[in-house]
N, C-alpha and C positions, 0 to 999 in steps of 0.2 A: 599593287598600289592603286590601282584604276578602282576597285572598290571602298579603299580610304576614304578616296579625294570624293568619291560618290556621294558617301556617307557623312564625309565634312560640309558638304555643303548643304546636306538634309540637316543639319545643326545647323548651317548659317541660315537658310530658310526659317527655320526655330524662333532663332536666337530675337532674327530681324523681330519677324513679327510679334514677341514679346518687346520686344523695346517700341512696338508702333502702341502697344496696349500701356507702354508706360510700367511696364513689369519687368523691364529687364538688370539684370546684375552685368553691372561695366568690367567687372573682371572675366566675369565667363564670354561673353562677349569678345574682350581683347584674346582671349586664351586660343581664338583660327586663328591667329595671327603671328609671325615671326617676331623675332625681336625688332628687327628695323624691315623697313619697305619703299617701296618708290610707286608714285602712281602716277598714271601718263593721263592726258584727255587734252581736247583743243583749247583748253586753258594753264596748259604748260607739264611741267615734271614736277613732282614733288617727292621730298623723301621724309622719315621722320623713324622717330623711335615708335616702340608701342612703351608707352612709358604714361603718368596720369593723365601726360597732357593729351595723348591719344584718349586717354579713353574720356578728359572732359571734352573735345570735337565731337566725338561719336555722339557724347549725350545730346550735347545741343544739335545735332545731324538730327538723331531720332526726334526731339523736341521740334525741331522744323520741321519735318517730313508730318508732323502727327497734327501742326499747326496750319499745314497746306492742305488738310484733309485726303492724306494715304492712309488709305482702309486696310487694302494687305498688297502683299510684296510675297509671288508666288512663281516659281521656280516652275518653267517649262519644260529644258532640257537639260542637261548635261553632255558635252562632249569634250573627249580629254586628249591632249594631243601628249605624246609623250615627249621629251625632252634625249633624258638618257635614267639611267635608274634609281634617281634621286630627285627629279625634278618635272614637269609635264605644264602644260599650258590648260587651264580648264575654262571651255568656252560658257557659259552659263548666260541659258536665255531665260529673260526674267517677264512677268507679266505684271504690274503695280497698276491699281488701282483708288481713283479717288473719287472723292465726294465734293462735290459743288455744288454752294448753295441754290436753294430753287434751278438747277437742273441736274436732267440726270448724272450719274457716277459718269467717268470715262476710265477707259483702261489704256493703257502704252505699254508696249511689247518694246523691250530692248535687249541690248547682248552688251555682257559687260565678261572681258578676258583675263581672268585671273593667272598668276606665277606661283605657282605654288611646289614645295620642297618639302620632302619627309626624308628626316635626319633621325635614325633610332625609331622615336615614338608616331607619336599623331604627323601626319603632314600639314602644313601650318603656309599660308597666302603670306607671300612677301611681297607680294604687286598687284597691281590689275592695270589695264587700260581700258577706258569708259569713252564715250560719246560726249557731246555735250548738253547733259541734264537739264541745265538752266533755258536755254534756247528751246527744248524738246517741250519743257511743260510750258513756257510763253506761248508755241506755236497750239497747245491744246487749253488755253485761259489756265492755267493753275499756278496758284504763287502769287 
């Protein structure tokens, strides 16, 4: 399994960075994703379907992210905690980088804790818990 989830997220790294070029397909995109999910961070719990309305968020995500000047969004590490034989916690340190007018780029290193479950096929993120984003790029001027 630990080479799946590796591998799934060498596609979510992909996926991302095509959707920051404005290239990306909302369907293949939604397709690391479970049917439903829940996500944590110090702005509460959420759950949802992956369903159009997921993947019209996603779009307008990518559309902000590319509107804030995120250049790329580049996968550091991987580490995978195992759960039981269906399931594992995948730690994924991220490095994003952006552009700011008249000064230089800046980069933020963060870790965002994915849940992720392989039923059969592909293993597929039905969670994550994240930081908080908004506060992180206030504290570096972006947004």
């Amino acid at each position: 399994m630990e080479a799946q989830v590796r591998k799934l997220f060498e596609r979510y790294e992909q996926l991302f960075q095509k959707s920051l070029a404005g290239d990306a397909d909302m369907d293949e995109v939604a397709s690391v994703y479970a049917s439903a999910f829940i996500a944590a961070s110090p702005a509460g719990v959420m759950v949802g379907k992956n369903d159009d309305q997921l993947k019209q968020a996603m779009e307008q995500g990518y559309a902000h992210y590319r509107a804030i000047g995120t250049k790329a969004m580049r996968k550091r590490d991987v580490r995978i905690s195992p759960i039981d034989e269906h399931h594992c916690v995948a730690h994924v340190a991220w490095t994003a980088t952006y552009a700011r007018q008249g000064r230089p780029d800046v980069t933020i290193d963060f870790d965002v804790h994915y849940l992720v479950q392989k039923l059969g096929g592909e293993p597929k993120i039905f969670g994550w818990v994240s930081g908080d984003e908004q506060e992180v790029l206030r504290e570096h001027g972006i947004g």
